[in-house]
N, C-alpha and C positions, 0 to 999 in steps of 0.2 A: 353473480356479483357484477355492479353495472365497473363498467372498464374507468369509469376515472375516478371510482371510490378505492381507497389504498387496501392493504390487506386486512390491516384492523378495522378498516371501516371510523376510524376515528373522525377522520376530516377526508373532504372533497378538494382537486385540484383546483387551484381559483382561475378562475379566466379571465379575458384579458382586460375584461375591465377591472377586474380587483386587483389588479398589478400594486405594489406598493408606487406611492406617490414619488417618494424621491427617486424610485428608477424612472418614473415617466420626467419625472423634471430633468435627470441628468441624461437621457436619453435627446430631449429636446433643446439641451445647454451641450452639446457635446467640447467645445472650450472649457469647460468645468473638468473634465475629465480627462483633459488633455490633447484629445485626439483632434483629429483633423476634419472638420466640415466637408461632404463634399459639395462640392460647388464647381461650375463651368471652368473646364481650363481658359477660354477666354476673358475668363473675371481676373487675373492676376498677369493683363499683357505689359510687358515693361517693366515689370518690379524684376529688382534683384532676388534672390534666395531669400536673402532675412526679411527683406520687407512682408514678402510671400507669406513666410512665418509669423510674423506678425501679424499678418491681415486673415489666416486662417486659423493659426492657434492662438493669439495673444500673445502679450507681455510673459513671456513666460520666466524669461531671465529677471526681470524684474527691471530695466534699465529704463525704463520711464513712470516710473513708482511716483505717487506725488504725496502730497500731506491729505488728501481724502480720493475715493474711486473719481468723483464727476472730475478731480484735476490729473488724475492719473488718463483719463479716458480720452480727456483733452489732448495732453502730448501723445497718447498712439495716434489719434486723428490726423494730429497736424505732421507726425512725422508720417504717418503716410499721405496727406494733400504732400508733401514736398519731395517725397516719394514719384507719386503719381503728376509732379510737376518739372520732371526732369527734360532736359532739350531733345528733341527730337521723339518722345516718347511721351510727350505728354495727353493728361487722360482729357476727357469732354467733363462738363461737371454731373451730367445724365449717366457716367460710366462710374465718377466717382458714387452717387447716390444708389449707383443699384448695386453696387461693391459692399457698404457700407449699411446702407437702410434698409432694402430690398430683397437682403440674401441674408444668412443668418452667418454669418461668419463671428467670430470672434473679436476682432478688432473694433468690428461694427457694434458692438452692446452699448457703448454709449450714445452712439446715436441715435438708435432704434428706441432704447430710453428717453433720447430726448423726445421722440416725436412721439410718441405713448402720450408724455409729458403734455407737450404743446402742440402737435399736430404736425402732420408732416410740412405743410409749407412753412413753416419755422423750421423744421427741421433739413429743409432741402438749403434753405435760403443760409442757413446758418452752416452749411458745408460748402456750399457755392463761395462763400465769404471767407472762411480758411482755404480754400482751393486758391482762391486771385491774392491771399495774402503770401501764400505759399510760391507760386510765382514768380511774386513781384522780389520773395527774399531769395529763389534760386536766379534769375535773371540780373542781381547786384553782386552774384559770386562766381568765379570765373567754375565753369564744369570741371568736375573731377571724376573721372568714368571708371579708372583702374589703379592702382597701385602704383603704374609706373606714372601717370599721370600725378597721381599724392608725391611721389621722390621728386618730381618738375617742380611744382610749388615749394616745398621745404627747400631743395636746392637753390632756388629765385632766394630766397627770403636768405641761406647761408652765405651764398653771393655777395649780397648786400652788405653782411656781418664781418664778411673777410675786406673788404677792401674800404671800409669806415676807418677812420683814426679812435682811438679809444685811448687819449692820454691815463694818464693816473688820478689828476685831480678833478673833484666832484663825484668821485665814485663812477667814475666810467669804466674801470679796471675793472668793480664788481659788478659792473651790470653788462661786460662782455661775459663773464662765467656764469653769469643767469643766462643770456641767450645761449648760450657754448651750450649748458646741460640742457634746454629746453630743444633745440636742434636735436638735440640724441636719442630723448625723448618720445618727440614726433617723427623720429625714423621707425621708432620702435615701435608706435600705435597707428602708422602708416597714414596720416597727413595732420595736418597746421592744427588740430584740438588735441588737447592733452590734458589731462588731469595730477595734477602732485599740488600734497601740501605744503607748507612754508615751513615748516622742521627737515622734510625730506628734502626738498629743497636749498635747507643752507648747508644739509648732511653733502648732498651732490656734491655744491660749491667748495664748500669747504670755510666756512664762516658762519656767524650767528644768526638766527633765526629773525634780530630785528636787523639785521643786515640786508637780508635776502627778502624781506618786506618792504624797507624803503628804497632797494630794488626795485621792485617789483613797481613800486609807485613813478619811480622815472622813465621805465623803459614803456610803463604804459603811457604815462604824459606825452612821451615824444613817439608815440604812434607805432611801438613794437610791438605790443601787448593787447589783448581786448580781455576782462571778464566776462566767462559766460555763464557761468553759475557759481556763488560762493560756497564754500563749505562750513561757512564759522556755525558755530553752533551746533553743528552736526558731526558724526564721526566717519565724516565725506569730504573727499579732496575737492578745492577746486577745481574747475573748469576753465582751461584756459585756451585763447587760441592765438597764434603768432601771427603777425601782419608784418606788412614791407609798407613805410611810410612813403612818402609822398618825394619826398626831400632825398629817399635813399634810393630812388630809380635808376636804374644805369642810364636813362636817356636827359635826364633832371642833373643840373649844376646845384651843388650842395656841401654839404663839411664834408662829403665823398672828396671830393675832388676841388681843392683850393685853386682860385686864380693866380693863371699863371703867367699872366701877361708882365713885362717890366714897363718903364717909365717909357723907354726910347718906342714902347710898338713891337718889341720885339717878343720871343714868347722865350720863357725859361722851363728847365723840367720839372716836371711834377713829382714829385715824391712818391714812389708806388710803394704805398699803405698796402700791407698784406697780411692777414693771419690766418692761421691754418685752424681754424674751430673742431677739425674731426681728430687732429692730434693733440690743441688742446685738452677735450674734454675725458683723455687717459689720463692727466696731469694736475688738476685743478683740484681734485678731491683726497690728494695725497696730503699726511704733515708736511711731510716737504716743503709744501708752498703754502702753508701757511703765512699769516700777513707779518707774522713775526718771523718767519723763515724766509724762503727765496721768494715768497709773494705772487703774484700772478705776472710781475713783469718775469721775472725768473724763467716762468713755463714760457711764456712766449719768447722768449729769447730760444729757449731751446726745441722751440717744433721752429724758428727758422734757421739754425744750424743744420750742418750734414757734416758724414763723418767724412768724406773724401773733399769737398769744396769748401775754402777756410771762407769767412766774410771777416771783415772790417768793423769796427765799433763805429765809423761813421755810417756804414752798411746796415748795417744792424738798427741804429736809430732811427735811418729813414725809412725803413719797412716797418719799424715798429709805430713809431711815430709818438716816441716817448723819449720824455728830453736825455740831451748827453750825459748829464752827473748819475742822472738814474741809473742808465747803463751801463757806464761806467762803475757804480757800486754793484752793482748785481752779478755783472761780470765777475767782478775781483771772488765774491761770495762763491760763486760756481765754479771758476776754478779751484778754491779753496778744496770745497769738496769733491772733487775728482769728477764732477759731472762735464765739465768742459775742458779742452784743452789749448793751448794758445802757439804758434809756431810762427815766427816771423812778422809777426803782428796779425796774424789771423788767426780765427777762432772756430775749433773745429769743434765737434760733437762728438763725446767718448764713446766710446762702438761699445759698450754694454749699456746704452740707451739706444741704439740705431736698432729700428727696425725694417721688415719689410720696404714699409712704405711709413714714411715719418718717423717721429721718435716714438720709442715703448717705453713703459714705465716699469723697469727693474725694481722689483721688492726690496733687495737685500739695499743695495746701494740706495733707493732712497731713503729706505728705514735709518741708513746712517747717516745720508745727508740731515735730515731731521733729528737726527741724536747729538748733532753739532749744534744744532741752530737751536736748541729745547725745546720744540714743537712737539716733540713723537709722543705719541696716546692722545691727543687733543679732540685727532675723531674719534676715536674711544671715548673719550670722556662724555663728549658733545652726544653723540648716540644714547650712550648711556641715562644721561640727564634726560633727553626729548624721551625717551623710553619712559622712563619716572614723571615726567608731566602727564606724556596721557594718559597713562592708570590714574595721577589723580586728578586730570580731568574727565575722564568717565566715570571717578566714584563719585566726586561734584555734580555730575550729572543725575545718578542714582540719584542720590540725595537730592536732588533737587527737587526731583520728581515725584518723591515720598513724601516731602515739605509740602508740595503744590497739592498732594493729594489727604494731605489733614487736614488742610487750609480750606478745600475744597468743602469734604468729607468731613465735618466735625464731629468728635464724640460729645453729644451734647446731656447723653443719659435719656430715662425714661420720661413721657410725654405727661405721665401721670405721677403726682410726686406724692412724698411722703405724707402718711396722714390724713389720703384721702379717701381709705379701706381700712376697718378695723381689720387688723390680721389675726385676731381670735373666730370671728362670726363671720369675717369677708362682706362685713356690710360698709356702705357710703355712707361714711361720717357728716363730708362736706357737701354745703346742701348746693352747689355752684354745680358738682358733677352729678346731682342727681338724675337718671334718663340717659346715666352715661353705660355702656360696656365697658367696663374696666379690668376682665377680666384677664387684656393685654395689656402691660403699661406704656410702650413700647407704641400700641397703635388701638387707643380707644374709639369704638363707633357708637354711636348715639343709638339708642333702643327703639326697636322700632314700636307704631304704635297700636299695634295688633299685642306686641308684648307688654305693653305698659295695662293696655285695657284686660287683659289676662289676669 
């Protein structure tokens, strides 16, 4: 028996050119499959880990997904041209194209399609041109190397937020606990981008949804804010990223820091404006402070409190830098409920709010500050509702999409209609479809004429 016939003799082992086709295709696509191309370790000099990842396996998470592959293919490109265009490590565009075009990696399938496409000097010239675009947009942002370098920039930009006046009116009160939770944020995703919607968002704050919208419209206007991707329409957050405007520099005279010169030449003190954003944003999301409760001047009254050093309600007002009657009422309120306490005209802070380091937000006692004021369950409630929107705005959506696709797709019935086949004999009545196959109504073809001549 010859050695590569089986014992039955049934079938022959096939060789290797009778390989099934889709092992040879996903042998040659190894991105398909997961795995990792190999390729020169010098083709990945300078990339971080994930870039690496991306440039050998692909998008694998999915975070540069687009509404078709050629836009999906586009953002891995560009994120690695700006990858590959970082300070001191930046590539040649002859390193970017053999990376990309010249080596089979994964990342590179769009462009290797482009140049199938349109040939490779299109295709060189058209990465040469995301490479200098890529560049020009790392060279307008200050470098960010590591983590602790991301804490330096959010730190810059928290800086800026503590020592701003943020009165009450115009909604400057709710557009410091827009920055306050977006600060917390960008600790937490480790530098100035961050993605949350505007439900989650007034959930953070602690206010309504078109609240923390028209928010969101001022602190962008006055240069806190930039969009980088929207989410409406989609069931994807926002894209957002925090800036430090022009006017809020430490080295820059501004609503930071009011004139302080008098009439005579002489110079007066300046009010040192201070809020504490990291002890705020344990406080802002409580009933408590709600806008019908102790409100957001309330919490900052109390991350400037301590429980051993009293201050002054004129003390208080100039660090807060919200007028006296305010404070004065809000006061009265806080001491009401056992959150503050007052001794000789000075206002100390109840030590089952003292923490560590700032104030902590006690469950119990605020639940009851908020059971005084009628606030408590409100963010229950608010939750609850934004819950019930987006169920039914994604069944809005279903539906939308079932509409789009009748509208599209019409049932318009068969293409052959009635009366035009005796349905006794199956003969053509109608002498219009004579020479017709009608034997589908659905999809008639005309008789060929080899059968007609038959």
């Amino acid at each position: 028996m010859m050695p590569h016939v089986h014992a039955r003799g049934q079938s022959i082992r096939p060789t290797r050119r009778q390989i099934d086709r889709a092992n040879i295709s996903a042998t040659s696509r190894p991105h398909q499959r997961r795995t990792v191309a190999k390729v020169d370790p010098a083709l990945t000099k300078g990339l971080s880990e994930q870039m690496k990842r991306l440039l050998l396996e692909g998008d694998v998470e999915g975070r540069y997904a687009g509404h078709n592959d050629s836009e999906a293919g586009y953002r891995i490109t560009m994120a690695l041209a700006v990858a590959a265009s970082q300070p001191g490590r930046a590539w040649s565009p002859a390193d970017f194209h053999r990376a990309l075009i010249y080596t089979p990696t994964a990342g590179g399938e769009w462009a290797r399609l482009l140049r199938a496409r349109k040939g490779p000097e299109y295709a060189e010239g058209k990465l040469t041109g995301m490479l200098l675009k890529a560049r020009e947009f790392v060279a307008n942002r200050p470098a960010i190397s590591c983590r602790h370098s991301a804490w330096e920039a959010i730190d810059e930009v928290r800086q800026a937020v503590n020592r701003t006046a943020w009165p009450c009116r115009g909604g400057k009160d709710t557009d410091l606990k827009n920055l306050t939770v977006r600060l917390r944020l960008c600790e937490e995703s480790g530098g100035l981008d961050h993605s949350i919607s505007v439900r989650r968002l007034a959930e953070e704050m602690g206010c309504a949804a078109g609240t923390a919208a028209d928010s969101n419209r001022r602190i962008e206007e006055e240069g806190w804010l930039r969009l980088e991707s929207s989410g409406s329409g989609t069931d994807k957050a926002s894209r957002w990223r925090l800036c430090l405007p022009d006017w809020a520099k430490p080295e820059r005279a501004g609503p930071v820091h009011p004139p302080s010169a008098d009439a005579r030449g002489g110079r007066s003190p300046v009010p040192a404006v201070h809020t504490d954003t990291k002890s705020l944003s344990r406080l802002i999301g409580h009933d408590a402070f709600h806008r019908f409760g102790h409100g957001t001047t309330g919490a900052r009254l109390l991350t400037l409190l301590d429980e051993a050093e009293g201050q002054t309600a004129k003390q208080l007002t100039e660090a807060s830098g919200v007028h006296r009657t305010t404070v004065g009422r809000r006061l009265k309120l806080l001491l009401a409920d056992g959150l503050v306490f007052e001794l000789e005209g000075l206002f100390y802070l109840a030590p089952v709010l003292a923490g560590e380091i700032g104030v902590e937000a006690d469950e119990e006692v605020l639940n009851a500050a908020a059971g005084q004021r009628g606030t408590r369950g409100a963010g229950h409630r608010r939750r609850v509702r934004h819950r019930r929107e987006r169920l039914l705005y994604r069944a809005w959506r279903l539906l939308m999409r079932s509409v789009k696709a009748v509208r599209r797709f019409p049932d318009r019935g068969p293409l052959v209609p009635k009366g035009v086949v005796n349905e006794e004999t199956g003969e053509i009545i109608d002498p219009a479809w004579q020479g017709w196959d009608v034997s589908d109504p659905d999809r008639p073809v005309p008789v060929p004429e080899w059968a007609v001549a038959a």
